[in-house]
Backbone as CSV, one residue per row, in Angstrom:
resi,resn,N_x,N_y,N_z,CA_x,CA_y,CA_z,C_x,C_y,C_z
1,UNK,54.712,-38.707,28.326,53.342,-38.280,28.146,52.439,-39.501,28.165
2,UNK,51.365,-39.189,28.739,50.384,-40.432,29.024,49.185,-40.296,27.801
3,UNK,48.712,-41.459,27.594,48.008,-41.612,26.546,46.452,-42.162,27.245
4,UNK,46.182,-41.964,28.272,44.949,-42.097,29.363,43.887,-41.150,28.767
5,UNK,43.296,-41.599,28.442,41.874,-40.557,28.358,41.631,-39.179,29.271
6,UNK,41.495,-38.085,29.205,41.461,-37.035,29.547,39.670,-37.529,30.149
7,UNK,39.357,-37.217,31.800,38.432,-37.748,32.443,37.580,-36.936,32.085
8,UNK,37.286,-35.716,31.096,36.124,-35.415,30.814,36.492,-34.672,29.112
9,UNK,35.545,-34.398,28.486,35.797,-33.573,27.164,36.391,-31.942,27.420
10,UNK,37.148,-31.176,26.932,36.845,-29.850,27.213,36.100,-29.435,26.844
11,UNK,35.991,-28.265,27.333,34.855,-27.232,27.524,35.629,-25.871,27.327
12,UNK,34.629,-25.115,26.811,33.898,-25.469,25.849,34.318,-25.864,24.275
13,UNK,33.541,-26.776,23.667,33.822,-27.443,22.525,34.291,-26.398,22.105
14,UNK,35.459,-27.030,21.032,36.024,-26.713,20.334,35.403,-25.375,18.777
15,UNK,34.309,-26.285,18.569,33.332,-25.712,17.670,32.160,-24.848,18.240
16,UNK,32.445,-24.533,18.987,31.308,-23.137,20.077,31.374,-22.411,19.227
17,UNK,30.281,-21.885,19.130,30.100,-20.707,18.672,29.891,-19.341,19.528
18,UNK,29.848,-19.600,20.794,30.621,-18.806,22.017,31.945,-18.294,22.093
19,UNK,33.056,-19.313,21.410,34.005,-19.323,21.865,34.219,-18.742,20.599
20,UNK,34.070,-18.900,19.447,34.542,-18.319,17.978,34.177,-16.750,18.618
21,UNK,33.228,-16.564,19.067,32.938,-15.107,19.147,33.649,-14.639,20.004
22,UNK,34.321,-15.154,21.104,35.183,-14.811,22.314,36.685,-14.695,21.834
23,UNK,37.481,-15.671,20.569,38.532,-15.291,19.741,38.449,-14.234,18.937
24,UNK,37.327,-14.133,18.288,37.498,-13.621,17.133,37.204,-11.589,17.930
25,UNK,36.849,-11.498,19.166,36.622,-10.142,19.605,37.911,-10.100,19.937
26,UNK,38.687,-10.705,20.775,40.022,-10.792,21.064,40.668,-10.132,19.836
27,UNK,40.997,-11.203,18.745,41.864,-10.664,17.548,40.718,-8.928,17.216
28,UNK,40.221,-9.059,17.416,39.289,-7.371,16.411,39.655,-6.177,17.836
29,UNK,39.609,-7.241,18.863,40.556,-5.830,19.895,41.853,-5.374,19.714
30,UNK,42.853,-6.439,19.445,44.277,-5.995,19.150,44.680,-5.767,18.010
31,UNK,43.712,-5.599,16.482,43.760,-5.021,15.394,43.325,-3.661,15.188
32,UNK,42.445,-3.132,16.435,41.677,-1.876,16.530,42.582,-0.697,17.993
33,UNK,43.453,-1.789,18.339,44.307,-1.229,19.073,43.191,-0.907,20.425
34,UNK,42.171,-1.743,20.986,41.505,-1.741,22.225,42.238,-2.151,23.133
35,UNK,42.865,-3.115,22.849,43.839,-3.729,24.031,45.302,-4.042,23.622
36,UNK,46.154,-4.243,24.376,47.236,-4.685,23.717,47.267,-6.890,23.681
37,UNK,48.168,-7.371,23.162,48.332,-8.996,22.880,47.742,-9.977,24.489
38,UNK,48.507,-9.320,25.247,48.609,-9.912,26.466,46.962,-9.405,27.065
39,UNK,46.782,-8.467,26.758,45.353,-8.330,27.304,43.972,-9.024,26.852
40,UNK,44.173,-8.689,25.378,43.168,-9.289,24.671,43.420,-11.411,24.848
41,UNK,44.263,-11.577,24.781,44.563,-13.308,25.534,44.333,-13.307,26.786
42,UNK,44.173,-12.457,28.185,43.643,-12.909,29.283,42.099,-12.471,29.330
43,UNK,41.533,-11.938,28.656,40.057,-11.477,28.599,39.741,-12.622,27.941
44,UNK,40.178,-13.646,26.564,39.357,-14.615,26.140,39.748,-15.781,26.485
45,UNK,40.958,-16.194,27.750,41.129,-16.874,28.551,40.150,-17.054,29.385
46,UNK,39.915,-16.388,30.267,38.982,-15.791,31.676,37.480,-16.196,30.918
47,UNK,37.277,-15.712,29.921,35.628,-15.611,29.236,35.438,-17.354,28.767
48,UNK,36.639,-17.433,28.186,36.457,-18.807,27.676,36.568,-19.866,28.201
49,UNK,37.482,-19.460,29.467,37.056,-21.006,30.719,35.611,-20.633,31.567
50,UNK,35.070,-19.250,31.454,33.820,-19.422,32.361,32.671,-20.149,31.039
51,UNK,32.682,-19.681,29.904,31.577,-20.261,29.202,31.831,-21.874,29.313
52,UNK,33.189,-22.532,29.469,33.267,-23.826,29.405,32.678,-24.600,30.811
53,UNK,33.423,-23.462,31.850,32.131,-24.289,33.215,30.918,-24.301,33.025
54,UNK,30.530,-23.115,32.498,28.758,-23.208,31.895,28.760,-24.943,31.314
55,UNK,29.299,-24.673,30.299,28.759,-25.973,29.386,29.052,-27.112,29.818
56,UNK,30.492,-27.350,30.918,30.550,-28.546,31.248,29.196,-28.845,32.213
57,UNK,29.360,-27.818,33.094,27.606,-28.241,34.173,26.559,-28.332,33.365
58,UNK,26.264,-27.840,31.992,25.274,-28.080,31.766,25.217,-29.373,31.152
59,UNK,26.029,-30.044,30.307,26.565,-31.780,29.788,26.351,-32.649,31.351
60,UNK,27.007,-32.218,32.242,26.741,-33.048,33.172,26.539,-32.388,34.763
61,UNK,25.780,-31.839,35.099,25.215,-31.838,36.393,25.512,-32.810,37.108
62,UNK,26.690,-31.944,38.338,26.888,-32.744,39.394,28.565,-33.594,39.057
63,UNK,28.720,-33.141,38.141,30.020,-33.608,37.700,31.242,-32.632,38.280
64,UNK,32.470,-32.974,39.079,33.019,-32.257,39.150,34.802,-31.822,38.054
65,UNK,34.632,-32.445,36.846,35.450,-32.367,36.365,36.758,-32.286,36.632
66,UNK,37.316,-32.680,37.379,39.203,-32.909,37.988,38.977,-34.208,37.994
67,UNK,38.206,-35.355,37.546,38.372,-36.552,37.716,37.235,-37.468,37.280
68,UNK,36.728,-38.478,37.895,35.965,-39.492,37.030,35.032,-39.143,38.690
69,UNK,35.049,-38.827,39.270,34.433,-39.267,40.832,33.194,-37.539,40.709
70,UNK,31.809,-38.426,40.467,31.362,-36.988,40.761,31.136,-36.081,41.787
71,UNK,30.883,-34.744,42.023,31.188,-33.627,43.641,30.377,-34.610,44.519
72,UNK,29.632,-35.249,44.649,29.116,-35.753,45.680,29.632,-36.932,46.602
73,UNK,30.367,-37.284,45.208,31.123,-38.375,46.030,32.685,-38.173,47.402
74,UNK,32.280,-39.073,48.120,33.530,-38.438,49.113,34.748,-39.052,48.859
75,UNK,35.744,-38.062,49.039,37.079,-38.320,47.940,38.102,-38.517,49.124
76,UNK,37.689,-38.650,50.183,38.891,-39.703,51.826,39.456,-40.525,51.134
C-alpha cells in the first residue's frame, strides 16, 4: 500500500450534510422495509458519488479529478 497523497480530497466530505441525509434515508428505507440491504446501498452509492461530483466541480472548476493534471490539460 502506498502512502502518496490521494490527488484530490473526496467528495463529498465526509461531514456533508447531503450525505448524512443520503445514509441516514438509506438505513430508514431498510428499517421500513422500502427496499431491501443491497438496494438501499446502491441508491446511496449512485446519490452519493453524484452529490460528490457536484462538490468536487464546485471546490475546483476545471479539475478533472483522476489525477493532479487539470481536463484541459493534454494528457499525450
Amino acid at each position: 500500500m502506498s502512502a502518496s497523497p490521494m490527488p484530490s480530497p473526496p467528495f463529498p466530505s465526509p461531514d456533508s450534510a447531503v450525505l448524512q441525509l443520503i445514509v441516514a434515508n438509506a438505513v430508514n428505507s431498510v428499517r421500513t422495509g422500502e427496499a431491501t440491504v443491497e438496494q438501499a446501498i446502491l441508491h446511496a452509492a449512485v446519490h452519493g458519488w453524484y452529490e460528490g461530483h457536484i462538490e468536487a466541480e464546485d471546490e475546483c472548476p476545471g479539475c478533472g479529478f483522476r489525477g493532479e493534471l487539470p481536463k484541459s490539460t493534454n494528457r499525450n
